[in-house]
C-alpha positions in Angstrom: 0.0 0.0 0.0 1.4 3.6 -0.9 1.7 6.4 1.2 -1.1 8.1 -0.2 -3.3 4.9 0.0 -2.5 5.0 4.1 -3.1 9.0 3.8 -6.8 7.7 2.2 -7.6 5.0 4.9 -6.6 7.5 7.8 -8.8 9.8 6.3 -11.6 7.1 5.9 -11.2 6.0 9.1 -11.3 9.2 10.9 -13.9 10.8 8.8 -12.0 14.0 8.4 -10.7 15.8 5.3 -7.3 16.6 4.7 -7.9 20.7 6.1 -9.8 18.7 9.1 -7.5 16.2 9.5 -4.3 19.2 9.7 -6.3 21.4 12.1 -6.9 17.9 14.4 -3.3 17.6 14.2 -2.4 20.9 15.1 -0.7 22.2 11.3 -1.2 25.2 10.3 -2.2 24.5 6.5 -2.8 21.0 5.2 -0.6 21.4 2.4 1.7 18.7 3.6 -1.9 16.5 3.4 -2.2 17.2 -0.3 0.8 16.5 -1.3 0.7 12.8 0.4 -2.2 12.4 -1.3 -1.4 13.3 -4.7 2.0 11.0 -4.2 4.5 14.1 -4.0 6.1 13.3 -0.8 5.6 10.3 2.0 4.4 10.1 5.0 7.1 11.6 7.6 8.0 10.4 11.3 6.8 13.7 12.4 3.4 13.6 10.6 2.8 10.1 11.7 3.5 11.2 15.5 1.2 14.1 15.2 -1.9 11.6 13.7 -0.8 9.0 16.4 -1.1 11.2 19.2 -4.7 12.6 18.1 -5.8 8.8 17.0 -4.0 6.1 18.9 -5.6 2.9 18.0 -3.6 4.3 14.1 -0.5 2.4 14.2 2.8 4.2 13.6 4.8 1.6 12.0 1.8 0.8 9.8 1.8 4.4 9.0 5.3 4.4 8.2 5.8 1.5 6.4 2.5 -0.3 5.7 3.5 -3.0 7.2 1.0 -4.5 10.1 -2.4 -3.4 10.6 -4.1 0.2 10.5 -5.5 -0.4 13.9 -3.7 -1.6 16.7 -5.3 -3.8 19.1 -7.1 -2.7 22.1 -5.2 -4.5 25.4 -7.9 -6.7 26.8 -7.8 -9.7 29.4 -5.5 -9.7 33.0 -2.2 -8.8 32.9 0.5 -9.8 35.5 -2.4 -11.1 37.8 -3.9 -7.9 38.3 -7.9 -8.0 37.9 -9.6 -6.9 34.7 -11.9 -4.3 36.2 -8.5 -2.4 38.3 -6.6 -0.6 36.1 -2.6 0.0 35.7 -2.2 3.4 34.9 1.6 3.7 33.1 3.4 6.2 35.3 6.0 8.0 32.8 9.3 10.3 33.2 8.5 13.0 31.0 12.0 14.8 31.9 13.6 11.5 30.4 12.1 11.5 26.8 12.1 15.7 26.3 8.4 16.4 26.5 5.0 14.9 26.5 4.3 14.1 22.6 6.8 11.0 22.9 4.9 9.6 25.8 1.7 10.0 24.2 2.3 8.4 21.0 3.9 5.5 23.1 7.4 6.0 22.2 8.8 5.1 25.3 8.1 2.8 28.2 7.0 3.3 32.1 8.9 3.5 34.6 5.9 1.8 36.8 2.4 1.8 36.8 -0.1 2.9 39.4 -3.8 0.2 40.5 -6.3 2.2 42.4 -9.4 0.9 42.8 -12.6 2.8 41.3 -9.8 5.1 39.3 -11.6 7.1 36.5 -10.6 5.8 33.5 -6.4 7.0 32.4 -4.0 6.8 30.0 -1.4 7.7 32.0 0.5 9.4 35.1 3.5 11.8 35.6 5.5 13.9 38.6 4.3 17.3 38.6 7.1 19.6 38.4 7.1 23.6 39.8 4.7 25.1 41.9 2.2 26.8 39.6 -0.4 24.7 41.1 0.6 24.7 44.9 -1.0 24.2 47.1 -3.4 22.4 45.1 -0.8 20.6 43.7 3.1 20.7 44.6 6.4 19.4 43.0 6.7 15.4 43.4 3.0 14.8 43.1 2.0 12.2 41.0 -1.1 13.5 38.5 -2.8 11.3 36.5 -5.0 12.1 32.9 -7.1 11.4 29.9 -5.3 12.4 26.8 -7.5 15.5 24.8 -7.1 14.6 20.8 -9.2 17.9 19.7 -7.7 20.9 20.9 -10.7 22.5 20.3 -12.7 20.6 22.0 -11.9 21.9 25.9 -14.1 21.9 29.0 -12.9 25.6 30.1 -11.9 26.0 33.4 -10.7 22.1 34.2 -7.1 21.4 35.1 -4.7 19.8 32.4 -1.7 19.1 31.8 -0.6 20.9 28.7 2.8 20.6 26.4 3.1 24.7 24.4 5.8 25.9 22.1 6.3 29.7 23.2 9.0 32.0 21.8 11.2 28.9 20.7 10.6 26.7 23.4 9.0 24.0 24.7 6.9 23.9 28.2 4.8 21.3 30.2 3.1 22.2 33.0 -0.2 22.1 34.9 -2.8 25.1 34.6 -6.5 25.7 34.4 -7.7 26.8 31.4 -10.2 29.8 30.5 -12.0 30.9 27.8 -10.5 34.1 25.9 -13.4 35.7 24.8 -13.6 36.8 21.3 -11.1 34.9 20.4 -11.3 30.8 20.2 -8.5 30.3 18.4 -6.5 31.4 21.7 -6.5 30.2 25.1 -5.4 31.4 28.6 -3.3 29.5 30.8 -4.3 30.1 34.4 -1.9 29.0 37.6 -3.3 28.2 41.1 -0.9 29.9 42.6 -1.2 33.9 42.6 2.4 34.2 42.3 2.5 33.2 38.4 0.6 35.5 36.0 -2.0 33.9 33.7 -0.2 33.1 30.4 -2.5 33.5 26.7 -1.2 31.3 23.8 -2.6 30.4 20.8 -4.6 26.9 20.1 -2.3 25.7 17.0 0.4 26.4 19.8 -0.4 23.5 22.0 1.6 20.2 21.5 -0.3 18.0 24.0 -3.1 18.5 26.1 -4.7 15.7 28.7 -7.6 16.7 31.4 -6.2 15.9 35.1 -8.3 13.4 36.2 -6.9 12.3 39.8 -3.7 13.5 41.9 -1.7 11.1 44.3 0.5 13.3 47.3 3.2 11.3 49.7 3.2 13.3 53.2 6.2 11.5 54.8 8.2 12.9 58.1 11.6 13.1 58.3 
């Protein structure tokens, strides 16, 4: 199968067009799209992590390669003894792999994983980092999330966990986010803590994005 018969099926399977498909993705024109399609150029590394981490079940290396299925299979049954209705939430290193994006199109493996019983369902956990969130939330607390696919598609107000480009650089952190009104193509970053200013970036600048869905503190003495 070529690359732009893959470019077809993804498109088929997610019901999108290619413009819908590059403002899922988070690209700023679907040019790269097009020219898939028409057979100019292949499907890149980059362009399959950006589809993987807005579709999961689409599988990289069949993306890549066409080797394999489209779909990957969905992990049923027990697993290391553990029952079927408690999950194991993968608890990641986001420090070790640069960034959120390679964690969310399962580049890289846990470093443990987390069973708590009646646990809203998760993709995954991390450390929190900083203290924009204290003292809702401080540095070495454990947060764990849904991944958001549509960037658009935000409940405003909720915490997440968000991975931005600004000015060159890359950023993960934890904020609340809020409406900017009159503009929806922009978003404001908000911190618990009064100390940090609220931050406005743009939608298309938002890398990864996963609602906070539970928050795990260790008090120890000593």
């Amino acid at each position: 199968m070529s690359d732009e018969q893959r470019m077809q099926a993804i498109l088929e399977y997610t019901g999108l067009n290619g413009k819908q498909l590059a403002l899922r993705i988070g690209l700023k024109s679907p040019d790269s799209i097009y020219h898939i399609q028409r057979g100019r150029n292949r499907i890149s590394t980059k362009m399959a992590d950006r589809i993987a981490m807005a579709f999961p079940r689409i599988d990289k290396g069949w993306m890549l390669t066409g080797n394999g299925e489209m779909l990957a299979e969905a992990e049923t049954g027990k697993e290391n003894g553990q029952p079927q209705d408690l999950q194991r939430v993968p608890l990641y290193d986001f420090e070790a792999v640069a960034g959120l994006v390679p964690i969310f199109t399962n580049r890289n493996r846990p470093i443990d994983y987390i069973s708590i019983p009646d646990l809203p369902r998760c993709d995954g956990a991390v450390y929190v980092r900083g203290d924009s969130m204290y003292p809702l939330l401080k540095s070495g607390d454990i947060v764990m999330y849904k991944q958001i696919r549509d960037y658009y598609n935000i409940i405003w107000g909720e915490m997440y966990l968000i991975s931005f480009s600004y000015e060159g650089e890359e950023y993960i952190t934890v904020k609340f986010i809020k409406k900017v009104e009159g503009h929806p193509e922009r978003v404001l970053l908000v911190s618990h803590n009064p100390h940090h200013a609220p931050k406005e970036i743009p939608v298309e600048a938002i890398r990864a994005l996963a609602l906070v869905k539970a928050s795990i503190r260790f008090n120890t003495m000593g």
